[in-house]
N, CA, C and O of each residue as an XYZ file, in Angstrom:
552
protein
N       0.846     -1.174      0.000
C       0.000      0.000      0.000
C       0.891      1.237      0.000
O       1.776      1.413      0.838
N       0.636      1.994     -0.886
C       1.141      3.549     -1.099
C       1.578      4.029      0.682
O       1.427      3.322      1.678
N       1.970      5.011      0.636
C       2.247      6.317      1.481
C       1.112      7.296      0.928
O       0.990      7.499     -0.280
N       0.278      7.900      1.902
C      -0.699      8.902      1.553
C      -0.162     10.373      2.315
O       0.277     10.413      3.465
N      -0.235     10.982      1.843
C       0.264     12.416      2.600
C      -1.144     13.415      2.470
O      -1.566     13.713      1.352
N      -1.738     13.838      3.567
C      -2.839     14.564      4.134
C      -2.701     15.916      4.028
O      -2.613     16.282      5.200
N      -2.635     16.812      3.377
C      -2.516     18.313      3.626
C      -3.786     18.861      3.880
O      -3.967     19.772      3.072
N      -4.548     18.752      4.475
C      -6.184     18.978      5.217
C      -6.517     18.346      6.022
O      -6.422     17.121      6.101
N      -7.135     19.354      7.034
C      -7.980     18.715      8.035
C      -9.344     18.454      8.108
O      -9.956     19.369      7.557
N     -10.247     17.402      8.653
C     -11.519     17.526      8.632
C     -12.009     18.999      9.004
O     -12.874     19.621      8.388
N     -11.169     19.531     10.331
C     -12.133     20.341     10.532
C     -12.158     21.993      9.814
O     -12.778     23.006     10.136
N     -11.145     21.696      8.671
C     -10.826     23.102      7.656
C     -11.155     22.686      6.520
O     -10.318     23.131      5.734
N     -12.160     21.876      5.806
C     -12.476     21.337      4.713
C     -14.128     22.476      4.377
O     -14.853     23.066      5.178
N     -14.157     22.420      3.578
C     -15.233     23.561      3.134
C     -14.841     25.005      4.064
O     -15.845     25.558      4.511
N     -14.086     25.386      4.259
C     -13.607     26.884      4.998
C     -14.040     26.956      6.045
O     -14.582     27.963      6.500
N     -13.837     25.572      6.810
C     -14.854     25.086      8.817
C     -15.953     25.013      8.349
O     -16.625     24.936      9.378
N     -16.659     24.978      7.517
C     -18.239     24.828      7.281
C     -18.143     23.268      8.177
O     -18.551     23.313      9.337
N     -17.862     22.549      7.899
C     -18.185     20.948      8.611
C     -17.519     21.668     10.380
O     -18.327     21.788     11.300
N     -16.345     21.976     10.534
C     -16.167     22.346     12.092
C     -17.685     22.996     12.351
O     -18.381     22.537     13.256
N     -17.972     23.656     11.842
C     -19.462     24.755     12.158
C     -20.506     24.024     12.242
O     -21.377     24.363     13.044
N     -20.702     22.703     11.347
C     -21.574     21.807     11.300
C     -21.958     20.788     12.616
O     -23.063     20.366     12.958
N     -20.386     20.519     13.321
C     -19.784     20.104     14.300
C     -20.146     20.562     15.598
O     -20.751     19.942     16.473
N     -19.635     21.899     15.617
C     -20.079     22.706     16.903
C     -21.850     23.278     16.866
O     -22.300     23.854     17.856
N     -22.398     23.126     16.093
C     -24.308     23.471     16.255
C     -24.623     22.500     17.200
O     -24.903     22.683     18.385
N     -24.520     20.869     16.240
C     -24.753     19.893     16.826
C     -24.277     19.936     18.349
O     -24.923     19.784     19.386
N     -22.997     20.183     18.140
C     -22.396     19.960     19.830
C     -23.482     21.101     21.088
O     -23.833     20.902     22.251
N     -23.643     21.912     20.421
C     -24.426     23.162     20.781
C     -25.873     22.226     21.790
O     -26.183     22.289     22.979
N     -26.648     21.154     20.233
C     -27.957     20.508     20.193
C     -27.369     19.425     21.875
O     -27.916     19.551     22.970
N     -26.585     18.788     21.682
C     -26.649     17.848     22.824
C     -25.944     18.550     24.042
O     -26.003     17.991     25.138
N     -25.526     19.304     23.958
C     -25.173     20.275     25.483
C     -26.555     21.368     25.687
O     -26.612     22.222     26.572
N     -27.299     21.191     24.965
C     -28.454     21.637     25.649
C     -30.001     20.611     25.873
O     -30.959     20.619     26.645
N     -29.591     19.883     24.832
C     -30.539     18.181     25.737
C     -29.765     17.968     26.800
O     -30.495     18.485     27.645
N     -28.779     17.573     27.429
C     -28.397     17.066     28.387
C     -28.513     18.045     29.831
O     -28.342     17.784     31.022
N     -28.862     19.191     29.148
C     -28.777     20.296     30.316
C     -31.185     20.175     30.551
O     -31.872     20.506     31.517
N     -31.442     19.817     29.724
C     -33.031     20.062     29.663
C     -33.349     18.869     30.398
O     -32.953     17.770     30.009
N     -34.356     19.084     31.912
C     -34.699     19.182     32.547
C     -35.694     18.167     32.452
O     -35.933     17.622     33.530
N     -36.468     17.678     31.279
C     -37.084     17.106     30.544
C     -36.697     16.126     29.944
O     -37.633     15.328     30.000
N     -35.827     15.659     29.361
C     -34.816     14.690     29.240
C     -34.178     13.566     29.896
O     -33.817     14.081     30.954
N     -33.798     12.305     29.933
C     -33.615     11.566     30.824
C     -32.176     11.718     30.598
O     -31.567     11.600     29.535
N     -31.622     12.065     32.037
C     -30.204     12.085     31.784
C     -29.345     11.021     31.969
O     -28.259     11.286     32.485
N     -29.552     10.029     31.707
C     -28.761      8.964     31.993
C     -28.819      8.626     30.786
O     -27.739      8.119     30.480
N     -29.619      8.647     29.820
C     -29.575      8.615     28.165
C     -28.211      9.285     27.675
O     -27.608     10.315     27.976
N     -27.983      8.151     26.715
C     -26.251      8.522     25.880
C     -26.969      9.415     24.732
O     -28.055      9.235     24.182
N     -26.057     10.381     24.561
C     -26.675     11.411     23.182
C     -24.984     10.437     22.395
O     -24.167      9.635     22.848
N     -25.270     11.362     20.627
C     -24.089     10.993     19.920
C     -24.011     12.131     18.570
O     -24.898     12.738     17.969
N     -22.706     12.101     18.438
C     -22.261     12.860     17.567
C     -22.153     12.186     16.433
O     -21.733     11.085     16.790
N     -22.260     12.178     15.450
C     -22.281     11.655     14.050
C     -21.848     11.836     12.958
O     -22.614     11.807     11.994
N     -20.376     12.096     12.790
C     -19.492     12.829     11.868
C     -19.435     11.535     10.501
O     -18.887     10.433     10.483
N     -20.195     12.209      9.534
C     -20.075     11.507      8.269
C     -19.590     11.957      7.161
O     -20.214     12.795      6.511
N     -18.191     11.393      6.692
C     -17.436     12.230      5.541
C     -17.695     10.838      4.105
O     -17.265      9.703      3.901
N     -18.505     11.666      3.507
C     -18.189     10.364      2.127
C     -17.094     11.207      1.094
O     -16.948     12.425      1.199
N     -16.450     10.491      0.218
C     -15.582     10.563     -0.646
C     -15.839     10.311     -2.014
O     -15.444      9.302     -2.597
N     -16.388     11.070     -2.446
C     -16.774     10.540     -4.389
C     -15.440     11.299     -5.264
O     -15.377     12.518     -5.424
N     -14.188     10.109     -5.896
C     -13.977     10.381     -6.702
C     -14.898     10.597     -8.084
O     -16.004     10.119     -8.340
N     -14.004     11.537     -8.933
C     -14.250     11.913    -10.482
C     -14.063     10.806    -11.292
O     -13.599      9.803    -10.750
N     -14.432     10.756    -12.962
C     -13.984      9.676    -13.391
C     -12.342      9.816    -13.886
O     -12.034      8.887    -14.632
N     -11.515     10.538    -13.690
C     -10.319     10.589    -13.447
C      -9.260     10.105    -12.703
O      -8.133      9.699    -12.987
N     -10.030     10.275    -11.457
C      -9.663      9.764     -9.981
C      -8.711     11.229     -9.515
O      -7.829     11.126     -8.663
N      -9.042     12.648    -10.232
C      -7.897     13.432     -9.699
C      -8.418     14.401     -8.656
O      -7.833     15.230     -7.958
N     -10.059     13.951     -8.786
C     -10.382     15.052     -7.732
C     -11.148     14.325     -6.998
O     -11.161     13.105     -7.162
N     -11.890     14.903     -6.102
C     -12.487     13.743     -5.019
C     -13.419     15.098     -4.512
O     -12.888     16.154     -4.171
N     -15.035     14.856     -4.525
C     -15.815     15.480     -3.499
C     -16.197     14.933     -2.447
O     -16.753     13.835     -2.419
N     -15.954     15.603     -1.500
C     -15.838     15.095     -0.132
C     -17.212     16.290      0.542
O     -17.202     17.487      0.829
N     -18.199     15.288      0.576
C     -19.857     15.451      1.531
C     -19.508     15.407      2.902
O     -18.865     14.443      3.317
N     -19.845     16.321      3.657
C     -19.910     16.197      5.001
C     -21.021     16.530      5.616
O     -21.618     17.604      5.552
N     -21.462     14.963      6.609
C     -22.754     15.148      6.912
C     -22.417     14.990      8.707
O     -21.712     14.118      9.216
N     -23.132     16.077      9.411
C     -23.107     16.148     10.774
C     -24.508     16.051     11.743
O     -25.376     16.923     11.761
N     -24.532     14.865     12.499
C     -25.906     15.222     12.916
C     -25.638     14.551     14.166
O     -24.511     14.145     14.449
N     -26.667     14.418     14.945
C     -26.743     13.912     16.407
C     -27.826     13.133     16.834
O     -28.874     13.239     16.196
N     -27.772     12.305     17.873
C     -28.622     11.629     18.556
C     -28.739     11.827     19.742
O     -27.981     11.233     20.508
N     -30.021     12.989     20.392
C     -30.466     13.109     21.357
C     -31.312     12.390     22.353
O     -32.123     11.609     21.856
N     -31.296     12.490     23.716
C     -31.902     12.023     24.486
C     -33.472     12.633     24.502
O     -33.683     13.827     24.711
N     -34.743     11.475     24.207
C     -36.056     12.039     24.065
C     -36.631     12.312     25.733
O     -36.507     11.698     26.792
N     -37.365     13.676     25.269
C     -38.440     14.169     26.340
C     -38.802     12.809     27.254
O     -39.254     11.784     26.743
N     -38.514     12.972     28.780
C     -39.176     11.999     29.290
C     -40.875     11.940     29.576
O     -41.547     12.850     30.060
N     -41.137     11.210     29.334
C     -42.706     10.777     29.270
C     -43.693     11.481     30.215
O     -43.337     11.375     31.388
N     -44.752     12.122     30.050
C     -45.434     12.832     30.955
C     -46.923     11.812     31.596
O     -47.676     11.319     30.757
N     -47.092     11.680     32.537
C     -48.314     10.772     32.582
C     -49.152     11.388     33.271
O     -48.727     12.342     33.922
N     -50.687     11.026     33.356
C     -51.413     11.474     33.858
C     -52.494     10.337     33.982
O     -52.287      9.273     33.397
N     -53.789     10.546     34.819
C     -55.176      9.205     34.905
C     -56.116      9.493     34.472
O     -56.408     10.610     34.900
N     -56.933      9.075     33.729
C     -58.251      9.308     32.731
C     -59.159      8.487     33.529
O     -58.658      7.395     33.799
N     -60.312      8.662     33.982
C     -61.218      8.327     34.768
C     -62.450      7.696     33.614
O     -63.075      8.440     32.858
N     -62.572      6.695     33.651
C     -63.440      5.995     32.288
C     -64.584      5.177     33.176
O     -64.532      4.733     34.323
N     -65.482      5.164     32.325
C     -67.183      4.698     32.796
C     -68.260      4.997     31.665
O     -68.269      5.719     30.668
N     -69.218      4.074     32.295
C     -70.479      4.586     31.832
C     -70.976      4.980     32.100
O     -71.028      4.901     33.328
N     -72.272      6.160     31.278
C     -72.885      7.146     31.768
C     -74.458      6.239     32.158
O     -75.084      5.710     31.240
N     -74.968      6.161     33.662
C     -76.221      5.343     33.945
C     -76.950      5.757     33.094
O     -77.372      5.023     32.200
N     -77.329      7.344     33.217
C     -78.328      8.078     32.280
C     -78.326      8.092     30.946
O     -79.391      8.285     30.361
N     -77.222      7.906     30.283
C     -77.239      7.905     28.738
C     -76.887      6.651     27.827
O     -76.971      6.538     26.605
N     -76.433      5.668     28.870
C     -75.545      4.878     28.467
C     -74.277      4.590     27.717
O     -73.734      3.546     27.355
N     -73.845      6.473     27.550
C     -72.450      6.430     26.691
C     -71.337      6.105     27.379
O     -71.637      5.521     28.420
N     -70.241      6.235     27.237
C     -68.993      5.761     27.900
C     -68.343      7.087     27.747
O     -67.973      7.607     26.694
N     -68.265      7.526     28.875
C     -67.008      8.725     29.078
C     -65.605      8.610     29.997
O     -65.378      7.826     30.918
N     -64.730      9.670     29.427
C     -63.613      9.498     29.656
C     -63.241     11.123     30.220
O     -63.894     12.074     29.791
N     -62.677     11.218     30.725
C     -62.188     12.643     31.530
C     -60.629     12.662     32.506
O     -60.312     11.598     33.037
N     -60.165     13.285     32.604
C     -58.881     13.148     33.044
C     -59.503     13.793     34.232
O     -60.422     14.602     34.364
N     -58.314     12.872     35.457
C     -58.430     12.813     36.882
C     -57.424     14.077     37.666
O     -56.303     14.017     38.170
N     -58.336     15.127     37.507
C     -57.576     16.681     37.844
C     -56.926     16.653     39.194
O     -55.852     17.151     39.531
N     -57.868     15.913     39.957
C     -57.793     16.199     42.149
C     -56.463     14.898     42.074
O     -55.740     15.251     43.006
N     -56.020     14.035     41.655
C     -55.102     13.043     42.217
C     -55.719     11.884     42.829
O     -55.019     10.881     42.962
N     -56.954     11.867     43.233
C     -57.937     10.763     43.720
C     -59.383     11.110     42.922
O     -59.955     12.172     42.677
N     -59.634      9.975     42.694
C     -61.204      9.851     41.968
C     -62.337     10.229     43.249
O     -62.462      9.454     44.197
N     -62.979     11.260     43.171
C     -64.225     11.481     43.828
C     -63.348     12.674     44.551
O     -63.691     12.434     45.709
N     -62.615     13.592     44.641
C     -61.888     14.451     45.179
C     -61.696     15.601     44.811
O     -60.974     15.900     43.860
N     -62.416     16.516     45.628
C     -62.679     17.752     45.014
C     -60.880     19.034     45.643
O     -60.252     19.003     46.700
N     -60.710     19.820     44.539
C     -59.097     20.351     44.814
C     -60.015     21.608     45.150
O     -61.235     21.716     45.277
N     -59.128     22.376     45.230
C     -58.930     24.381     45.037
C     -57.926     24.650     44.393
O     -56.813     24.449     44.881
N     -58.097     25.202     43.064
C     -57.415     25.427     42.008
C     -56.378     26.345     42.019
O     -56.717     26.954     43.034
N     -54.977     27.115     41.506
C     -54.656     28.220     41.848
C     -55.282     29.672     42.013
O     -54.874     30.578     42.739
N     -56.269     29.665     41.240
C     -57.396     30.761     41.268
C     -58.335     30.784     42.563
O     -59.023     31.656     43.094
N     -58.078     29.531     42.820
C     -59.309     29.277     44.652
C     -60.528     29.127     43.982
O     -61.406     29.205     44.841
N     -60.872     29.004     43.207
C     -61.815     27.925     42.641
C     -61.997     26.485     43.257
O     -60.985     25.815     43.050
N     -63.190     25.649     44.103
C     -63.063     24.675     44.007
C     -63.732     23.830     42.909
O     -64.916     23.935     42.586
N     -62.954     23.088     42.441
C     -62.994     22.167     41.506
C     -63.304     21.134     41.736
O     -63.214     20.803     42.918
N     -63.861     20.028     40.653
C     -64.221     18.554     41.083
C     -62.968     17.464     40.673
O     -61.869     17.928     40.371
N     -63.123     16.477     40.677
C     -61.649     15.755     40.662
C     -61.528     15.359     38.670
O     -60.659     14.726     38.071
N     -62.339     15.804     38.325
C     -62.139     16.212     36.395
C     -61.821     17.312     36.398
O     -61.145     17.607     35.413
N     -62.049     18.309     37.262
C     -61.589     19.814     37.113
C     -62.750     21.168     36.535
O     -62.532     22.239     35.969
N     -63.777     20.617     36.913
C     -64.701     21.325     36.343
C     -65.150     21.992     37.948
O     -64.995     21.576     39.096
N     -65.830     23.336     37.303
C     -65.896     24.096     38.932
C     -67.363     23.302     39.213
O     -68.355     22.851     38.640
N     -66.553     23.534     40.926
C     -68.155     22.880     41.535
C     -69.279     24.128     41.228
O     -70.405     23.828     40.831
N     -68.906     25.475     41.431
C     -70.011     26.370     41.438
C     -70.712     26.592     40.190
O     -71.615     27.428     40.167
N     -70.415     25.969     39.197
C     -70.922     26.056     37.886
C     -72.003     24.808     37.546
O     -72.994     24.768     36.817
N     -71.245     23.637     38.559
C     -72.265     22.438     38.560
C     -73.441     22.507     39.932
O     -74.250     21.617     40.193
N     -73.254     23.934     40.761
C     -74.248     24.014     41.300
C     -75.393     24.841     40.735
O     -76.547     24.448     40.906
N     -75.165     25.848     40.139
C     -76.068     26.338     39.015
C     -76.571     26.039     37.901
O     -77.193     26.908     37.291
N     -76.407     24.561     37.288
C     -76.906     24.188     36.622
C     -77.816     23.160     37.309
O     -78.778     22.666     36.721
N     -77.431     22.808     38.766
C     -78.462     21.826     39.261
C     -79.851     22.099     40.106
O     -79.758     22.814     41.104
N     -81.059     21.589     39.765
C     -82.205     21.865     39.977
C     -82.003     21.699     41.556
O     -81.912     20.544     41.971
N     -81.933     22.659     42.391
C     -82.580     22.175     43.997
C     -84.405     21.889     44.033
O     -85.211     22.319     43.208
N     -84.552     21.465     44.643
C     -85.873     20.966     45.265
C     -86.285     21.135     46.442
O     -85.902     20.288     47.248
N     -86.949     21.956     46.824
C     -86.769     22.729     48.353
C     -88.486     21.572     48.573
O     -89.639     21.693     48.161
N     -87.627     20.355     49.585
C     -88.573     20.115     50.224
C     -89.774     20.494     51.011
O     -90.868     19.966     50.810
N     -89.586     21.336     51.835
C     -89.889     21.997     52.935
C     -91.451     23.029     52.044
O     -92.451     23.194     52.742
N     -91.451     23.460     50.942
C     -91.705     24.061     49.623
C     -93.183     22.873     49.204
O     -94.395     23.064     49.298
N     -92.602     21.985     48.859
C     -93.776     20.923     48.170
C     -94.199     20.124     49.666
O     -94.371     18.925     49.444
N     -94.361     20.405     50.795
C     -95.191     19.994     51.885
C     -96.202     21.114     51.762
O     -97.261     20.859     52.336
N     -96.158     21.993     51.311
C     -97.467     22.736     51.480
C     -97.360     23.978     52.583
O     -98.346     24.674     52.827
């Protein structure tokens, strides 16, 4: 095998355009690894891809440089959906579980109390018919 002699560096090939390509990316995973959101025990990766297409000569050579990365994904957000049937309608509903316990009414940051779907109680008291016993005795 020949002796090859190198007068270029990867990272001065297109005038640093690939170094520049290099440091964004590096930019992308030093700020996943810093996000909060992210699982940090996840490996990120750098991905330096140089292809080489000689001419049909063989005297020149274009050299593609492709730079990209593999970040650590958003860790998963969860939450509880409270599912049933409706006695009265017989549909099946679904609603997310606002209070942390099913049947559990919160106080919202506003001081609103809320029901454990998150709907205000004082809105489901004005829509509900009272019946003043005391009224239909006569």
């Amino acid at each position: 095998m020949a002796k090859v002699k190198i007068n270029f560096s990867i990272d001065s090939l297109a005038e640093g355009a690939g170094k520049e390509l290099i440091e964004r990316e590096l930019s992308d995973i030093f700020n996943n690894i810093n996000d909060p959101n992210a699982d940090p025990k996840k490996k990120r990766s750098l991905i330096v891809k140089v292809d080489f297409v000689p001419d049909a000569d063989y005297d020149e050579v274009k050299a593609l440089i492709n730079v990209s990365s593999k970040l650590a994904p958003a860790a998963p957000v969860t939450t509880k959906i409270m599912t049933g049937r409706d006695l009265n309608t017989g549909m099946i509903a679904a609603s997310e579980l606002k209070s942390g316990v099913k049947g559990q009414t919160y106080i919202d940051e506003q001081g609103d109390i809320r029901t454990d779907t998150g709907e205000k109680v004082e809105d489901i008291e004005k829509k509900s018919k009272i019946i003043d016993l005391q009224e239909k005795r006569g």
